[in-house]
C-alpha positions in Angstrom: -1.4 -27.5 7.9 -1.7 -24.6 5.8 -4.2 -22.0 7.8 -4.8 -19.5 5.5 -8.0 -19.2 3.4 -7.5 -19.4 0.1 -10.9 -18.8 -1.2 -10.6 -15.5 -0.2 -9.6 -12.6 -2.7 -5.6 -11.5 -2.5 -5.4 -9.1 0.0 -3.8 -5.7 -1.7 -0.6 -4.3 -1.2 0.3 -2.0 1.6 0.5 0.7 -1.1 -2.8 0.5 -2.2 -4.7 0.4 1.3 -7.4 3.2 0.8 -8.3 2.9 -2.8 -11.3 2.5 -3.8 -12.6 -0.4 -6.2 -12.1 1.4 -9.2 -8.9 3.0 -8.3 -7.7 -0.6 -7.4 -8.6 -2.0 -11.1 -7.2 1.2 -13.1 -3.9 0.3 -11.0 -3.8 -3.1 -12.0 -4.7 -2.7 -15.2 -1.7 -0.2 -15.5 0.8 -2.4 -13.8 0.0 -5.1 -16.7 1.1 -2.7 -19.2 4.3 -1.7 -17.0 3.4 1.4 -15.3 4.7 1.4 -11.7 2.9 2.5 -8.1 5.4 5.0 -6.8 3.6 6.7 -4.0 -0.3 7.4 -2.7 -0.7 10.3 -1.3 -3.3 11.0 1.1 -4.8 14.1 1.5 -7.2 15.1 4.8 -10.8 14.4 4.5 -10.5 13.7 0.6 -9.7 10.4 -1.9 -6.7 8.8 -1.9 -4.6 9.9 -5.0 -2.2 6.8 -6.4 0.3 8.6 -9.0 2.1 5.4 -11.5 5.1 6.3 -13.3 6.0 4.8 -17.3 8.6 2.2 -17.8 11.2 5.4 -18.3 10.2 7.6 -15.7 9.6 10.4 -18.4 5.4 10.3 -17.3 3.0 9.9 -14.5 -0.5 9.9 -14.2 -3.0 10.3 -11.4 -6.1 7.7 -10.9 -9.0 9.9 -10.0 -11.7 8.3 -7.5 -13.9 7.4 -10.2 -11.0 5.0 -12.2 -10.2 7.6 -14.4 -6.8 8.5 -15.5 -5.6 12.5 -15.6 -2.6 13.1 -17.5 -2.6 16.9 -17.3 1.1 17.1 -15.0 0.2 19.2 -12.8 0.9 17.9 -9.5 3.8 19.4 -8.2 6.8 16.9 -7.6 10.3 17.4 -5.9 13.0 16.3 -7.7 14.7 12.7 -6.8 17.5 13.3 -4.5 20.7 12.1 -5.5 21.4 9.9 -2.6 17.9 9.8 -0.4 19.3 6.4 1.5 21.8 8.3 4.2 25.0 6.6 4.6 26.6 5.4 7.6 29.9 4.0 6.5 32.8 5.3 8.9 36.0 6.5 6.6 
């Protein structure tokens, strides 16, 4: 017997634990149109800040607390590492 309850609303991803209800919906509505969750970050004593990247990974926005987007680029973002998954393979 099945115990969960499904009458309840889908609980949301790890990722977006935080967000508030506008944040949530701007996030969803961007995933619909292919823009992907990369990272929250989570400052001290302030709103959560979830930053989607495009299809190509050429732009990113930020979801302010009130559901709107901000497109300026100005958050400062280290570049991809080459190989960020260390590799254990003995020679």
């Amino acid at each position: 017997m099945n115990s969960t309850e499904r009458r309840q609303p889908p609980t949301p991803s790890p990722s977006q634990n935080g967000l508030n209800h506008a944040q949530q919906q701007a996030v969803e509505t961007l995933e619909h149109f292919g823009w992907q969750l990369r990272f929250v970050r989570r400052p001290l004593f302030r709103d959560a800040v979830p930053v989607l990247f495009d299809r190509d990974d050429a732009r990113y926005v930020v979801v302010q607390a009130d559901g709107s987007l901000d497109e300026s680029q100005t958050l400062a973002l280290r570049a991809p590492r080459e190989n960020n998954i260390l590799n254990w393979r003995r020679a």
